[in-house]
N, C-alpha and C positions, 0 to 999 in steps of 0.2 A: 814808166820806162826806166827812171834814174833808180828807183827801188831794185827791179829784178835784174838790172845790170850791176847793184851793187851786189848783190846775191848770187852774183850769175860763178861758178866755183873757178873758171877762168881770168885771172883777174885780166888780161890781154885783152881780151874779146870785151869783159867791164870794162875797160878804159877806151879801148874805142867808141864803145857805145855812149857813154857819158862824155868823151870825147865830141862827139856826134851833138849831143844833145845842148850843151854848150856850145856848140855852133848854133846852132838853128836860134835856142834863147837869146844871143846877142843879137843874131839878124831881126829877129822879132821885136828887143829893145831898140835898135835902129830907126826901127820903119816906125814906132811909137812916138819917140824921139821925133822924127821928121815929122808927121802927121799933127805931136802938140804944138810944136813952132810955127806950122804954117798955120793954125787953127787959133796963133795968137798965144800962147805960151811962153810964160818967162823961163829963162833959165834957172830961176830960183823958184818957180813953181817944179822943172822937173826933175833940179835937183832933189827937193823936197821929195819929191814921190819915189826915188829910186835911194834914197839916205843917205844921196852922198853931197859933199859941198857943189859949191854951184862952181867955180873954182873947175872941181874936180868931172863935174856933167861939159862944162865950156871947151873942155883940153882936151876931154873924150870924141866930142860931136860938134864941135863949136866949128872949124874949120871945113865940112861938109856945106856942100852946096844943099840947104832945104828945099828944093823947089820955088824957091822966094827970086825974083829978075835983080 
């Protein structure tokens, strides 16, 4: 999808769409995020996985309620 909306000769309609698409990937990282913490996941495991400091995955997600009481 991200390919032919860069291609797409409208860049308007390609930015919405990748616009688009970039929503959905973060919702996606989100619900990943929630799913490895309650499944026992460090922060610095999913920092690891996503390349960024744990620092930087903490400040992202860290303040969301995971499902955890």
């Amino acid at each position: 999808m991200l390919r032919l909306a860069a291609d797409d000769d409208d860049p308007i309609r390609a930015l919405r769409a990748t616009a688009a698409a970039s929503t959905e990937l973060e919702r996606q990282q989100s619900a990943l995020v929630r799913r490895a913490r309650v499944r026992g996941a460090t922060w610095t495991q999913i920092a690891g996985a996503l390349g960024v400091s744990k620092q930087a995955v903490h400040k992202k997600y860290g303040g969301r309620r995971l499902g955890r009481p």
